[in-house]
FITOR-371638 format. One line per 10 residues: number of its first residue (from 1); their letters; for each residue x, y, z of N, C-alpha, C, O. Coordinates in steps of 0.001 Angstrom, whole numbers, plus 500000, padded with zeros to 6 digits. Each point is the difference from the previous one (the first is absolute). Layout:
N
NUM	a	X,Y,Z,X,Y,Z,X,Y,Z,X,Y,Z | ... $
END
This chain:
268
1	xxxxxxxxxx	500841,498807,500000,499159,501193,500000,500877,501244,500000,500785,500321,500892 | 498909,500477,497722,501056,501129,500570,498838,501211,500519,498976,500492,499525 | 501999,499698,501990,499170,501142,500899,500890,501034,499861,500906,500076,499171 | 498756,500820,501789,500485,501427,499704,501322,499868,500884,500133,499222,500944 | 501101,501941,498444,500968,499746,501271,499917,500036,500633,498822,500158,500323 | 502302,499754,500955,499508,500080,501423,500995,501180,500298,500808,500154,499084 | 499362,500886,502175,501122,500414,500880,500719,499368,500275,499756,498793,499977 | 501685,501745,500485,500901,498665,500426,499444,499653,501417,499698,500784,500900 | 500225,497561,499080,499420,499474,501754,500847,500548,500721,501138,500365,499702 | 498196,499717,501475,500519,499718,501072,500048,498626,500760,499135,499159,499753 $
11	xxxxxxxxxx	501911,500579,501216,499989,498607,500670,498547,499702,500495,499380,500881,500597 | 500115,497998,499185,498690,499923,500400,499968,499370,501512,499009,499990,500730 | 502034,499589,499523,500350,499375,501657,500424,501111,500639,500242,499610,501143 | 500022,501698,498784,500324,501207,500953,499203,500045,500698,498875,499656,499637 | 501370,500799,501697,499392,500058,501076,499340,501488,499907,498795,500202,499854 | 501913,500509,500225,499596,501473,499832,498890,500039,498301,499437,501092,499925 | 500433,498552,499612,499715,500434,498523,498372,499283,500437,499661,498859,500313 | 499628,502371,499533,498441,500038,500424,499701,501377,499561,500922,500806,499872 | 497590,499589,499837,499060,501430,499697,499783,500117,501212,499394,499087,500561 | 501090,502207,500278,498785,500560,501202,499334,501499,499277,500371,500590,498985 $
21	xxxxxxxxxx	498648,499697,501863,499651,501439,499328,500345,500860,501443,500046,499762,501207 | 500213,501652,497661,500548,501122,501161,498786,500165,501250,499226,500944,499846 | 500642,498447,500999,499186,500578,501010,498660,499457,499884,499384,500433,500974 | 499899,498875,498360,498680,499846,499431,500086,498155,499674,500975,499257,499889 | 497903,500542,500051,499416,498859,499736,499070,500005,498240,499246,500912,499659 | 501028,498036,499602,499278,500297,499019,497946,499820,500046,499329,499128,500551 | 500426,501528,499009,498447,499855,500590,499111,499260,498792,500323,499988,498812 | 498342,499326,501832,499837,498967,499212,498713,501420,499259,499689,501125,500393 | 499922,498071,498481,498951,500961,499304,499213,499126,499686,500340,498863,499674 | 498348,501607,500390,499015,498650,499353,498258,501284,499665,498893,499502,499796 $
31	xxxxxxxxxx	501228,501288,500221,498810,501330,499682,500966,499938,498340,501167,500193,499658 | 497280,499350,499531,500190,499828,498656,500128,501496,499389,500310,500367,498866 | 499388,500257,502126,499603,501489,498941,501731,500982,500466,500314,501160,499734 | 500376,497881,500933,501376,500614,500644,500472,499123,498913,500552,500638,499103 | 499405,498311,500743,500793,499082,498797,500019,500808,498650,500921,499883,499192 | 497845,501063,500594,499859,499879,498657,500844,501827,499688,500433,500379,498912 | 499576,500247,502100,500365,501313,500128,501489,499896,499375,500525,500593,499058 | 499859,498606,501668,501697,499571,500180,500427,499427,498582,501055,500494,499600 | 498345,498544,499523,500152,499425,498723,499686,501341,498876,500846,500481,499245 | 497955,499885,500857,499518,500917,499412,500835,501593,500335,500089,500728,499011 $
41	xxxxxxxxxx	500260,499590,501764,501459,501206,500025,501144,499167,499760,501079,500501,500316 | 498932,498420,499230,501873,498950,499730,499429,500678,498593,500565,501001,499559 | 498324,498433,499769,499611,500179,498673,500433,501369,499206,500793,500085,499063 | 498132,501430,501862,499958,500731,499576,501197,500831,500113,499951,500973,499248 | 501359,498922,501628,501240,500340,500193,501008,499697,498928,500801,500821,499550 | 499039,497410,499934,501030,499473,499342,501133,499407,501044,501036,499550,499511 | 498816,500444,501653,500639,499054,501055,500459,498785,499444,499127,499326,499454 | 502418,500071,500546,500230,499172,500350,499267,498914,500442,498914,500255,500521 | 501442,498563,499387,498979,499034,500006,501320,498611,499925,500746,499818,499038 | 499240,499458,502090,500763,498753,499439,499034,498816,500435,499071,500353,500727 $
51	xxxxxxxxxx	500989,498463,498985,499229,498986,499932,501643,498873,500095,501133,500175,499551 | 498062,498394,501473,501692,499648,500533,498665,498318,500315,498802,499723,500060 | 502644,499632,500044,499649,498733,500435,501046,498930,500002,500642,499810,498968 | 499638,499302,502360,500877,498805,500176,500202,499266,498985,498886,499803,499516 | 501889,499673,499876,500892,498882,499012,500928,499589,500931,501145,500430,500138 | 498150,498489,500655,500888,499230,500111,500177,500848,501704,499063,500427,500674 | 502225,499614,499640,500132,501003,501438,500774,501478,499276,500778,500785,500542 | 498626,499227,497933,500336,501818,499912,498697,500783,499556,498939,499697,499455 | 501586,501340,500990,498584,500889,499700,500262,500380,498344,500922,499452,499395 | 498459,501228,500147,499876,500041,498109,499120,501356,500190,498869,499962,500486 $
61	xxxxxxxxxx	501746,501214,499094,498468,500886,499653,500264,500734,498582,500960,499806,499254 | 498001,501048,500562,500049,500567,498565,499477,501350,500396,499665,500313,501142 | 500297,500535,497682,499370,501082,500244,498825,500285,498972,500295,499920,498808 | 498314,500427,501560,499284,500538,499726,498849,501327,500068,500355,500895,500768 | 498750,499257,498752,499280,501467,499934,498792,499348,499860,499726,499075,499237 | 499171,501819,502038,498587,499833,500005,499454,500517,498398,500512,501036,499576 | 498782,498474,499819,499100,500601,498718,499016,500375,500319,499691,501117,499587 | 499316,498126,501317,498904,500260,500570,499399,499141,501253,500195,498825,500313 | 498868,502361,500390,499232,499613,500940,498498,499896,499882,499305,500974,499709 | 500173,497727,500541,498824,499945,499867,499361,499462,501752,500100,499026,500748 $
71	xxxxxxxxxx	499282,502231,499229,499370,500129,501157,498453,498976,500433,499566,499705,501113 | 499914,499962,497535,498826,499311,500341,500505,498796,499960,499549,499116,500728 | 501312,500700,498543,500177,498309,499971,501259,499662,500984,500651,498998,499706 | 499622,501528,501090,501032,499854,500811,501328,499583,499869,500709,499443,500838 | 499650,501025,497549,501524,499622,499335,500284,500811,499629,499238,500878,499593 | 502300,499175,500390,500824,500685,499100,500884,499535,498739,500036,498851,499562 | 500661,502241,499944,500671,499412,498263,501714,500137,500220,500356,501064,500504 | 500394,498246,499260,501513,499993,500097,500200,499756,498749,499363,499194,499321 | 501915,501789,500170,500860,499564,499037,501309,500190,500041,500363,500694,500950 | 500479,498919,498332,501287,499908,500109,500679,501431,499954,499790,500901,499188 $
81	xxxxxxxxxx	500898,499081,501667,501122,501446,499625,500872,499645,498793,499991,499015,499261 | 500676,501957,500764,500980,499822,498684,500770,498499,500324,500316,499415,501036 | 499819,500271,497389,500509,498546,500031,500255,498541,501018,500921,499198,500153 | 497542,501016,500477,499522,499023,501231,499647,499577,499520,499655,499022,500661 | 499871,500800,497911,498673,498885,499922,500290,498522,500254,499309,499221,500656 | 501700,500564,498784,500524,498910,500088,499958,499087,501835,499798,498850,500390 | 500469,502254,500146,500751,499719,501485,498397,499931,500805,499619,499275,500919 | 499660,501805,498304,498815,499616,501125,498747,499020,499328,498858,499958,500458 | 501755,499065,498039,499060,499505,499963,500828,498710,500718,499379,499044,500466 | 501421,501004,499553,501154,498631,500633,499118,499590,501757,499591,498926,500443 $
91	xxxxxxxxxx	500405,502508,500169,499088,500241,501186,498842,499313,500406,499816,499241,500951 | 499202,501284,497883,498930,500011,500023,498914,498333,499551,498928,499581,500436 | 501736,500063,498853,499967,498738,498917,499581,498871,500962,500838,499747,500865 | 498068,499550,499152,499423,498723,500879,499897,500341,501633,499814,499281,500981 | 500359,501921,498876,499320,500274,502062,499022,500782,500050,499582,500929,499309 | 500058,498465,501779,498770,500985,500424,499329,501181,500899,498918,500562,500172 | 502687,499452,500377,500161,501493,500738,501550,500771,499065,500793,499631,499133 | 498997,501413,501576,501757,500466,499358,499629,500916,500948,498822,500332,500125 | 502814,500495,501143,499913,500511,501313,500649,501406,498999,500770,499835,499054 | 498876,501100,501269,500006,501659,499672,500254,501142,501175,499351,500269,501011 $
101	xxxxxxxxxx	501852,500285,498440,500723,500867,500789,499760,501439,499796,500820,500124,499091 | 498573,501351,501084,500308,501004,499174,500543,501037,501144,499246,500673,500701 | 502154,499349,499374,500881,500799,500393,499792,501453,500528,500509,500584,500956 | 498775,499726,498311,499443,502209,500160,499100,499501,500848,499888,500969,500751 | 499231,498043,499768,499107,500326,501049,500182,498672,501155,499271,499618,500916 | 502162,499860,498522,500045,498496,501254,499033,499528,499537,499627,499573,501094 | 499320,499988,498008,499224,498762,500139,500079,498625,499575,500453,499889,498860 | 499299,499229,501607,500084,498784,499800,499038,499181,500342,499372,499985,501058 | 500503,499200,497851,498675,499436,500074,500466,498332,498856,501055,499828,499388 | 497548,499066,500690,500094,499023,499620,498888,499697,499032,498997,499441,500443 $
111	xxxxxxxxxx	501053,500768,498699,498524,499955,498578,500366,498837,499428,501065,499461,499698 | 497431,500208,500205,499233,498483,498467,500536,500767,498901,499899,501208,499786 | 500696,497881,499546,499871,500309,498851,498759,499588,499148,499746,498800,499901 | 499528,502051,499526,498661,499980,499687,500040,500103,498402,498806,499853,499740 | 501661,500265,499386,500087,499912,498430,501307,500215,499632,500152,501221,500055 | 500951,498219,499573,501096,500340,498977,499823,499988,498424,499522,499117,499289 | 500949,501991,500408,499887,500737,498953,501482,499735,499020,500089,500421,498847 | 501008,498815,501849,501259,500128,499607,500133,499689,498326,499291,499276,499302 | 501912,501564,500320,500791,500851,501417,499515,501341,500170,500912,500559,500610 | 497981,500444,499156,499677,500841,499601,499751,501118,501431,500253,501166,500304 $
121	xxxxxxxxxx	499052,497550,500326,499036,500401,501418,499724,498666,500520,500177,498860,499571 | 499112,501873,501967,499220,498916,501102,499498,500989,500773,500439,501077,500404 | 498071,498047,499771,499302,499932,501197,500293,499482,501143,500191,498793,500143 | 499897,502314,501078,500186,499570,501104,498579,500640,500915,499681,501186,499918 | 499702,497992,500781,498949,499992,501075,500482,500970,501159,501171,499755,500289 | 498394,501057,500305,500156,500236,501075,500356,499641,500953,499193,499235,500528 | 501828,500963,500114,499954,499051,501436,499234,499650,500615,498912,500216,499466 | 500965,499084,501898,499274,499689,501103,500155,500992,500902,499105,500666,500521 | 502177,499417,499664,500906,500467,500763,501427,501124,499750,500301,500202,498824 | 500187,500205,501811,500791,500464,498990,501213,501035,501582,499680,500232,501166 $
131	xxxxxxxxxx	501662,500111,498067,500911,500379,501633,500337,501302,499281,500242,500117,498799 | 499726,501167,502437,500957,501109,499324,500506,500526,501365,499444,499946,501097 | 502081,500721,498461,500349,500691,500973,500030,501540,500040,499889,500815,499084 | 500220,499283,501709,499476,501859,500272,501119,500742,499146,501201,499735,499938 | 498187,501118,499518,500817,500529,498534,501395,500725,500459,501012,499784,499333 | 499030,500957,501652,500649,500553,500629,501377,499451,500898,500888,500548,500653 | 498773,498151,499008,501411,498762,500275,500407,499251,498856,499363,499804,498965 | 502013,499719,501415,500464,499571,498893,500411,498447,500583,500003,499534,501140 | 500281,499993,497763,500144,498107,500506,501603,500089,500139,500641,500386,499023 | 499943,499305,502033,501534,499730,500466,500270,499007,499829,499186,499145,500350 $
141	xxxxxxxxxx	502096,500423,499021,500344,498826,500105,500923,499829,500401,500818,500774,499502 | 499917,498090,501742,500918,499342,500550,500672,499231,498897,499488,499135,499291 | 502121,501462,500673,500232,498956,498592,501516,499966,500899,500930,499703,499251 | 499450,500513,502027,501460,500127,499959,501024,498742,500658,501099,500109,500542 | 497986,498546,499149,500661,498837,500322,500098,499613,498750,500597,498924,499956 | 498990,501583,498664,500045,499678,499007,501342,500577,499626,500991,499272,499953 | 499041,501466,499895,501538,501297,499489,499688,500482,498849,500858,500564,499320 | 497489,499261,500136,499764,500449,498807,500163,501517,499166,500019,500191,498784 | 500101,500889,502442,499742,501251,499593,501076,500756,500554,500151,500059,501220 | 500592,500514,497996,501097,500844,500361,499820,501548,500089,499666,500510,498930 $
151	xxxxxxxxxx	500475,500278,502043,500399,501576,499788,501428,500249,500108,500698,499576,500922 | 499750,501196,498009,501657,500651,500169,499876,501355,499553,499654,500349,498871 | 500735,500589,502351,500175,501528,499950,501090,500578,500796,500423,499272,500898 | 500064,501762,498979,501153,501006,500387,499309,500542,501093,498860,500367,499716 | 501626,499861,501922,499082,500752,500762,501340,500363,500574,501036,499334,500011 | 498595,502500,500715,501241,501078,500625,499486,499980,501269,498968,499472,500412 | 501554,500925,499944,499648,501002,501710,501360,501143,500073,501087,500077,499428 | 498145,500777,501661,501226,500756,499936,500656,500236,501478,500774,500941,500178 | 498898,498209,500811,500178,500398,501366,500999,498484,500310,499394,499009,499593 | 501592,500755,500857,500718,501561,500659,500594,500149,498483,500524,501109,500106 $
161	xxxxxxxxxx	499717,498487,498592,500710,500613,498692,499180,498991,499231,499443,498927,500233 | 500713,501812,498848,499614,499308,498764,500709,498616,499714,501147,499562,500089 | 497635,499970,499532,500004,498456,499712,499181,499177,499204,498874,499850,500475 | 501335,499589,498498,499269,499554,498864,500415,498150,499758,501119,499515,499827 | 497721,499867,500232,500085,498678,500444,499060,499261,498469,499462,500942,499418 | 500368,498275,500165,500046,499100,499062,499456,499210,500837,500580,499717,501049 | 497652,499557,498493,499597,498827,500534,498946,499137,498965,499077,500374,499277 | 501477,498378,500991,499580,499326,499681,499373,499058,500595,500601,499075,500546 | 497542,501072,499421,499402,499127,501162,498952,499433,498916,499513,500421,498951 | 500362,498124,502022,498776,499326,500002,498916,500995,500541,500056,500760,500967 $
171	xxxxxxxxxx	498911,499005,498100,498397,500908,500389,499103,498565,501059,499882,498850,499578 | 499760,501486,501372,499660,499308,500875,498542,499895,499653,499638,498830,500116 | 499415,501955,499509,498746,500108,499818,499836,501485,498785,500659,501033,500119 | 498411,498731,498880,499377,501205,498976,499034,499890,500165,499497,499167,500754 | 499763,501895,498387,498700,500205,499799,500276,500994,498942,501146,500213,499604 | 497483,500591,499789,499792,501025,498653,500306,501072,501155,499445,500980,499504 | 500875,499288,501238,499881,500840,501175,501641,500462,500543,500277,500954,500727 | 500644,498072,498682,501196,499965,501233,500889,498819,500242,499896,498957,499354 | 500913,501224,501522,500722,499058,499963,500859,499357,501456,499390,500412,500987 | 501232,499141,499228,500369,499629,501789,501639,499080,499745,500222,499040,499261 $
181	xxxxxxxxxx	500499,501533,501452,501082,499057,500077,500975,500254,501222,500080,501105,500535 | 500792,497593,499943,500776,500062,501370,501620,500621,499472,500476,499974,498864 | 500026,500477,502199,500764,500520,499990,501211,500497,501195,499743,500896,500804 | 501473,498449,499178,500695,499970,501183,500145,500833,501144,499655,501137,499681 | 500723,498802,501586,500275,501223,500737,500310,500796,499644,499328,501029,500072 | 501883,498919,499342,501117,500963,499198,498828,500493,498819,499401,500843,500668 | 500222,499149,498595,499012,500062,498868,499232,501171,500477,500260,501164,499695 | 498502,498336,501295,499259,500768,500419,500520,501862,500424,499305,501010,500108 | 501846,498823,500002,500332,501435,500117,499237,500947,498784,499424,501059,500245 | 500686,498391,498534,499804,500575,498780,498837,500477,499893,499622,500893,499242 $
191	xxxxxxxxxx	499772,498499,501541,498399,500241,499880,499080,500793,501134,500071,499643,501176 | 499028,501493,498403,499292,500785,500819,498660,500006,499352,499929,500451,498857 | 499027,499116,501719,498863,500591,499999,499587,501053,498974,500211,501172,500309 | 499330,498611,498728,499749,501090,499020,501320,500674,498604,500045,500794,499061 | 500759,498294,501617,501048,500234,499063,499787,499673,498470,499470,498924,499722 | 500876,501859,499359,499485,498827,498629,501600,499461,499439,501181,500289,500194 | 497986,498727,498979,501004,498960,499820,499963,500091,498050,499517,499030,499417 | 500923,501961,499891,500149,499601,499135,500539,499546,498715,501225,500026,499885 | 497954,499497,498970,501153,498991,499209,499666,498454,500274,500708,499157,499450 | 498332,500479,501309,499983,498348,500247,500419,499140,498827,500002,500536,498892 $
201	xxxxxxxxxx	500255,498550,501186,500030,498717,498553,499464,498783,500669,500682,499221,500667 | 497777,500657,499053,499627,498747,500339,500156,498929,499048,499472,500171,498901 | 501244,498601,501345,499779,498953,499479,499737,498766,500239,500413,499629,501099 | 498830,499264,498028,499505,499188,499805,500488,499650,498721,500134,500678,498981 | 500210,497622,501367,500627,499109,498676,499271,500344,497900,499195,499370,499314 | 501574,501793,500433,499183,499870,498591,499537,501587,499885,499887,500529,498894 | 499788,500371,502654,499549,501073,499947,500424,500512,501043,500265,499439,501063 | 499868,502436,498463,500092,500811,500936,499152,501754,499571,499418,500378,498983 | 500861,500259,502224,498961,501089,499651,501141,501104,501145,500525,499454,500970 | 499665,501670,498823,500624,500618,500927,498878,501600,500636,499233,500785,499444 $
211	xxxxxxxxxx	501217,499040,501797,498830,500756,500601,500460,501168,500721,501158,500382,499825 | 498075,500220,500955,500430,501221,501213,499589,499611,500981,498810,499726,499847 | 501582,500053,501302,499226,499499,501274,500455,501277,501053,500899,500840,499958 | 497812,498804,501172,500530,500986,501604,499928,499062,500961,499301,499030,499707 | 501332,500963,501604,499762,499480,500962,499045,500097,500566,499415,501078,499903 | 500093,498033,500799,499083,500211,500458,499454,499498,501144,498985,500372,500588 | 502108,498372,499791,499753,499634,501346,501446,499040,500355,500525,499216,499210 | 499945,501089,502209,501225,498885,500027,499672,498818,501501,499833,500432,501141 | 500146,498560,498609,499768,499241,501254,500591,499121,499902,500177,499267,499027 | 500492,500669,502730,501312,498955,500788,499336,498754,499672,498770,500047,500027 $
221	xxxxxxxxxx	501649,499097,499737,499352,498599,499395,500929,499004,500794,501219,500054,499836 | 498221,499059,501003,500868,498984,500576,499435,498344,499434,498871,499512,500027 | 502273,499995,499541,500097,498304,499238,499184,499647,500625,499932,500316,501188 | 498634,498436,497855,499341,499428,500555,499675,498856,498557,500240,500143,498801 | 499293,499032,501764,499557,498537,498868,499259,500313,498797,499804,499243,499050 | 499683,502324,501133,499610,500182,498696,501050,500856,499419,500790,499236,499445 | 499530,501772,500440,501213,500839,499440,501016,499337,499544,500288,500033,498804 | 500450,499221,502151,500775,499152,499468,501386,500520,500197,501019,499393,499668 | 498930,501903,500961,501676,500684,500296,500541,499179,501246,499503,499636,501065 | 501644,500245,498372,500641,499896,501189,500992,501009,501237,501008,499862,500694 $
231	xxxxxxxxxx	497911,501207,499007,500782,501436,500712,499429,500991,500517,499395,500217,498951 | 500227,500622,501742,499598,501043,499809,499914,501080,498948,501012,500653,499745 | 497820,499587,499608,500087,500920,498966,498978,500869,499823,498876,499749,500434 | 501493,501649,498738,498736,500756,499999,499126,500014,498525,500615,499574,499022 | 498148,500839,500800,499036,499671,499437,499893,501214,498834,499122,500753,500420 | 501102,499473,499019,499548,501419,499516,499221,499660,498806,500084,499079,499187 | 498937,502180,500971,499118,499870,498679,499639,501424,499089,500137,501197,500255 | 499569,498386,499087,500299,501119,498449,499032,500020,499542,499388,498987,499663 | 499991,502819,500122,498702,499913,499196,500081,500435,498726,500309,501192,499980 | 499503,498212,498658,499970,500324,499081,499525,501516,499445,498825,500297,499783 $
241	xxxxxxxxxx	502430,500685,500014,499280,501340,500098,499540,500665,498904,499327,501031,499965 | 501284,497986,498728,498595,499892,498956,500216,498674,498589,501072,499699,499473 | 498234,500007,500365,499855,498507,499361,499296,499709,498499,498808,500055,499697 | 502075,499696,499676,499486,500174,497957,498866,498819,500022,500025,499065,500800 | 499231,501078,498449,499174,498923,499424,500003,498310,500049,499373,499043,500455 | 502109,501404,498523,500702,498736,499349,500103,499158,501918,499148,499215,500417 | 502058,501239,500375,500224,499972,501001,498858,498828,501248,500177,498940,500601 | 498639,502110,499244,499238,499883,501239,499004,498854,499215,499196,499334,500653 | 500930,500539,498105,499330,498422,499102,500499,498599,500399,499370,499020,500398 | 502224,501211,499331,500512,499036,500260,499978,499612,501119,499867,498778,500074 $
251	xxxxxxxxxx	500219,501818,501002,499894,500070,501815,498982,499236,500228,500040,499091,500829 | 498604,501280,498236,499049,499784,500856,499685,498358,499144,499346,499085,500499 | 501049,500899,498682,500415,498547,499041,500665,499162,501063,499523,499117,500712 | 502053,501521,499199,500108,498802,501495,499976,499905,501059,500731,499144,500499 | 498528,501578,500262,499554,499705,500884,498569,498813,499968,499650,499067,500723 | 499909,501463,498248,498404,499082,499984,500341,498125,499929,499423,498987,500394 | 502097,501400,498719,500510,498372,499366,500253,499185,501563,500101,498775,500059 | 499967,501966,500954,499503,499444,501173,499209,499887,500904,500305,499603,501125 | 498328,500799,498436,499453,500062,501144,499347,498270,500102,499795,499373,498961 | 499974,500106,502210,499569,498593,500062,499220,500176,500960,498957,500515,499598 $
261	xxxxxxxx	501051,499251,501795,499367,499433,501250,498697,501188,500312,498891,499709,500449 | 501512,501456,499238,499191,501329,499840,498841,500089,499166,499066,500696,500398 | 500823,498525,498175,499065,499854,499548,499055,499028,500424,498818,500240,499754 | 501493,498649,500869,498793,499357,500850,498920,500772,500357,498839,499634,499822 | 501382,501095,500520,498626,501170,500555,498660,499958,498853,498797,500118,500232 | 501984,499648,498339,498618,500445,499230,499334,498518,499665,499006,499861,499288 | 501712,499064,501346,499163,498694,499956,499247,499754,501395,499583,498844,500078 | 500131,501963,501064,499928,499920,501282,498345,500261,500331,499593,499986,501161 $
END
């Protein structure tokens, strides 16, 4: 079956490598006329749209675009984004659900497939049910037992003299929002509260994107069975102080290429 590519994995045995959300719980939805608001502004926006499903123990998604909402009959219309067709009829082909992600409003949900049209279009039913998170948070991800995500930037201070340091760290946790990584005793000098940090180079195997970040919070972190340090170290985190398109797509791409235990909610 050829499916769509994937991101590069991460270790799937990491301990650390899980979706939490910033502060919030994802909430379940099941008011049809909240289902249909949410599809129907994906529609009338042009929102992003991915559609995903297990092969095997990997996830597979594609990208598509609402065509239409039909409100009396309780379905909607998917078609392929640019040069998906292929990938989402690979998807779609002998099942009878397919699970749907749309990024600009966190929703996620699990639809019948109710008529294929391939490769052109499909009918998808309304949910039963359906999960969103509060727009105003972003999905974090724990990736730093993996070593998947790199930041490398130039940072000064000037007390007691000038001093300009070169680092190269593992990103402990991202989001479309920001970023978090540890950093030695000695290290932590560099860093103040509100300081900005810029010039970032984030990378990931295949891709990178370079950013501006500020500080934004630093915390004493002591070794424990989840972290995995064997030291005392501090925490610092970085808010993205402004973020391209291209950038905050891909982010929110992989981050989604993990979410697992979190989506239970919309089968619940």
């Amino acid at each position: 079956m050829n499916l769509s590519p994937k991101l590069p994995e991460l270790n799937p045995g990491a301990l650390l490598e899980y979706i939490v959300l910033e502060n919030n719980k994802l909430k379940k939805i099941t008011d049809q006329a909240v289902i249909w608001n949410l599809l129907n502004g994906a529609k009338v926006l042009g929102h992003q749209v991915f559609i995903w499903r297990f092969v095997g123990n990997q996830k597979h998604l594609a990208s598509v675009k609402i065509e239409s909402v039909r409100k009396q009959r309780k379905d909607f219309c998917i078609i392929p984004g640019d040069d998906q067709g292929k990938y989402v009829e690979d998807l779609i082909t002998r099942q009878e659900t397919i699970d749907i992600y749309i990024p600009e409003s966190s929703f996620l949900m699990r639809c019948e497939i109710k008529q294929s049209d391939a490769p052109v279009r499909y009918y998808l039913a309304f949910p039963v049910s359906a999960a969103q998170m509060e727009r105003r948070k972003n999905l974090r991800l724990n990736i730093y037992a993996s070593g998947s995500m790199k930041a490398t930037f130039s940072k000064s201070v000037i007390i007691p003299r000038i001093m300009t340091q070169f680092f190269d760290k593992t990103i402990t946790d991202i989001s479309v929002g920001g970023f978090s990584f540890f950093v030695s005793r000695m290290e932590h000098k560099f860093f103040q509260e509100g300081d900005p940090v810029p010039c970032i180079s984030l990378q990931t195997a295949g891709w990178s994107s370079r950013l501006d970040g500020i500080v934004t919070s630093i915390r004493e972190i002591n070794p424990d069975e989840f972290n995995g340090l064997n030291y005392k170290a501090w925490r610092i985190s970085c808010r993205f102080r402004t973020i391209d398109l291209k950038t905050k797509c891909y982010l929110e791409k992989y981050i989604f290429e993990r979410i697992n235990q979190e989506l239970s909610v919309i089968n619940r």
